[in-house]
C-alpha positions as CSV (number, residue, x, y, z in Angstrom):
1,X,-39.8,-27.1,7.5
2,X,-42.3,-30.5,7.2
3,X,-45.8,-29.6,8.7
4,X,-46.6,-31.5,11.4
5,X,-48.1,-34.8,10.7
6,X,-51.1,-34.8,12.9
7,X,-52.2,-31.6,11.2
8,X,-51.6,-33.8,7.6
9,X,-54.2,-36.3,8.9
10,X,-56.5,-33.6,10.6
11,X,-56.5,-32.2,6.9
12,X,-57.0,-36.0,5.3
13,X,-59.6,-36.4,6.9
14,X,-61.4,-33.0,6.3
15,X,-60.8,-33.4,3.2
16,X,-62.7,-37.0,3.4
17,X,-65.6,-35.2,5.0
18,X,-65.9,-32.5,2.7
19,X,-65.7,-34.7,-0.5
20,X,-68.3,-36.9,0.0
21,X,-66.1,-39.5,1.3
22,X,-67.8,-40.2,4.6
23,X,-70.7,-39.5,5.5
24,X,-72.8,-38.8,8.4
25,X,-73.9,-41.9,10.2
26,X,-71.5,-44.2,8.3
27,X,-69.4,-46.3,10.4
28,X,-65.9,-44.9,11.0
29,X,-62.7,-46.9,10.1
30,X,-60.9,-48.6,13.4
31,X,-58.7,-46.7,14.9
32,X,-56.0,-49.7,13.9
33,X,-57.3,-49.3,9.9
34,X,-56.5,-45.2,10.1
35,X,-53.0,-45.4,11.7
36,X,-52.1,-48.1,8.9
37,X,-53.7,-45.9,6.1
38,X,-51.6,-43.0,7.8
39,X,-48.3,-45.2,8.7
40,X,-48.6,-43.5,12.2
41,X,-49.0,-44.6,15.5
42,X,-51.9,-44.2,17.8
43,X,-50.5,-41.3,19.5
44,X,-50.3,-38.8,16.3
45,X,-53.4,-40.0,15.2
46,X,-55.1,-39.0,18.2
47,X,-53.9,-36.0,17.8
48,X,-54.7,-35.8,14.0
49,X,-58.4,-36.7,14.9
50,X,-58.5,-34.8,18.0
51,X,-57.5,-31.6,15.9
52,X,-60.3,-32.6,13.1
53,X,-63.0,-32.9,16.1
54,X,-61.8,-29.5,17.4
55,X,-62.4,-27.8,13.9
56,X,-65.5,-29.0,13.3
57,X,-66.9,-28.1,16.4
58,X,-65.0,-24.7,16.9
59,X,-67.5,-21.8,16.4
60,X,-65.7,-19.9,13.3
């Protein structure tokens, strides 16, 4: 079974975070420019960036 791909782009984007990619302050990519980089529609990246808020806040 495919993961989900929400949980693909949560883990994109972590992955963006944690290497140095983006940083904090930097001005984030529209939300048009991420569902092209992604080939997804708004609603699955919602929920791919809603997930990647949700981990970084979650107390661990």
């Amino acid at each position: 079974m495919q993961p989900r791909l929400w949980k693909s782009i949560s883990s994109a984007l972590h992955t963006d975070i944690a290497g140095g990619r983006d940083h904090p302050g930097d001005k984030r990519p529209t939300e048009a420019k991420l569902a092209a980089r992604f080939g997804v529609g708004s609603h699955t990246l919602r929920r791919g960036t809603g997930d990647r808020v949700t981990q970084t806040f979650s107390p661990e």
